[in-house]
VOPAGU-2260 file (C-alpha; in pm, 1 decimal, decimal comma):
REM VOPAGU-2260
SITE   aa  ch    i         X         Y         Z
SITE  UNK   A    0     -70,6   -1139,6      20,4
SITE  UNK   A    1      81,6   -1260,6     342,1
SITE  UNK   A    2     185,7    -980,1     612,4
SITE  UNK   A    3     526,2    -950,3     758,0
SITE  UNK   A    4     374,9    -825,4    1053,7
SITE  UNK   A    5     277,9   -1107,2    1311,4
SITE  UNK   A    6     -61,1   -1085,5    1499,3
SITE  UNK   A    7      87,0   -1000,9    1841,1
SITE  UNK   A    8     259,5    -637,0    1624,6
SITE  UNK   A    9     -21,8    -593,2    1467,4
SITE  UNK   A   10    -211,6    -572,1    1821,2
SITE  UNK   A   11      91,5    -356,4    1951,9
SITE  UNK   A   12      14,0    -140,5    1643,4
SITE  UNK   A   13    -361,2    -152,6    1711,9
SITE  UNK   A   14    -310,7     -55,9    2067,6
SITE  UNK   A   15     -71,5     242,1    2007,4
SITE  UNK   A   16    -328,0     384,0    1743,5
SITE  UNK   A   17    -578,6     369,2    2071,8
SITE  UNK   A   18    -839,2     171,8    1836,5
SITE  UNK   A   19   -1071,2     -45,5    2059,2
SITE  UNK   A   20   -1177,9    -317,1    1781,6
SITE  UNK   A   21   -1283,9    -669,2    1861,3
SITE  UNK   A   22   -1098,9   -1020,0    1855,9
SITE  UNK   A   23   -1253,8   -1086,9    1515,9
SITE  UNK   A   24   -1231,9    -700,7    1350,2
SITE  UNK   A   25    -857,7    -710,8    1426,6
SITE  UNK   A   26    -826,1   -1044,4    1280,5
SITE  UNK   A   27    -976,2    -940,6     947,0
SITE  UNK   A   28    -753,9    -617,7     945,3
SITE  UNK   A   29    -479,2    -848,7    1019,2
SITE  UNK   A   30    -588,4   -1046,1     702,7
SITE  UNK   A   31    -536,9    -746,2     463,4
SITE  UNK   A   32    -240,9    -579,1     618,5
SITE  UNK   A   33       4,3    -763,2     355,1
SITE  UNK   A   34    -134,6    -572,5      92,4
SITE  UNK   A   35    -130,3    -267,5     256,2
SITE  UNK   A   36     254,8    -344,9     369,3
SITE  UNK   A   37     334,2    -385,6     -15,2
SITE  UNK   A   38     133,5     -61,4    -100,4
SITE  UNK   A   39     356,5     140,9     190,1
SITE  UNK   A   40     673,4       2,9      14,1
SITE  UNK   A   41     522,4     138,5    -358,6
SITE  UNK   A   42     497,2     442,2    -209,5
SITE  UNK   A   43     832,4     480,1     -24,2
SITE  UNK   A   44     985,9     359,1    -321,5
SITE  UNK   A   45    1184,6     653,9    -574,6
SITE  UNK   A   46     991,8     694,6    -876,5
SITE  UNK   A   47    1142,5     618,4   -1194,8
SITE  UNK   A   48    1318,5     795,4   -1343,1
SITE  UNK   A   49    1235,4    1045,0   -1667,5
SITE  UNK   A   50    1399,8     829,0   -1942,4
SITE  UNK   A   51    1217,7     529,0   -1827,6
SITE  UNK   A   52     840,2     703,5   -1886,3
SITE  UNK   A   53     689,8     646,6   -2233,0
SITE  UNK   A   54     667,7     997,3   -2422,4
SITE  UNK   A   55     316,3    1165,2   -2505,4
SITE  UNK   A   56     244,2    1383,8   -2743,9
SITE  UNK   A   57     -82,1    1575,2   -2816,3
SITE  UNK   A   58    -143,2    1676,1   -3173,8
SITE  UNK   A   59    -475,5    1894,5   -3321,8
SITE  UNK   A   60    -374,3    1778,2   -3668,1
SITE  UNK   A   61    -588,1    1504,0   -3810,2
SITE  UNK   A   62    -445,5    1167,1   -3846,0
SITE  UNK   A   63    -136,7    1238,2   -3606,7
């Protein structure tokens, strides 16, 4: 998944975090960092609401 962010915020982002990581670590970060963009906006996002969650039951009975 392609990032938003472009290398030169991602090494602004890098830098403010004070990680010291080398031309090639930051580049493979940089690599993943779409997916974890998309997992940020999962998280951010509201959950659904009640009515749209399948309902569960639990029965003891046999055969239910």
């Amino acid at each position: 998944m392609p990032s938003e962010t472009t290398q030169a915020e991602f090494d602004a982002l890098v830098a403010r975090a004070g990680l010291t990581l080398t031309p090639a670590q930051k580049a493979g970060i940089h690599a993943a960092w779409g997916g974890i963009e998309a997992m940020q906006r999962l998280v951010r996002s509201p959950a659904p609401a009640a009515e749209a969650e399948p309902a569960t039951t639990f029965s003891t009975e046999p055969g239910r």
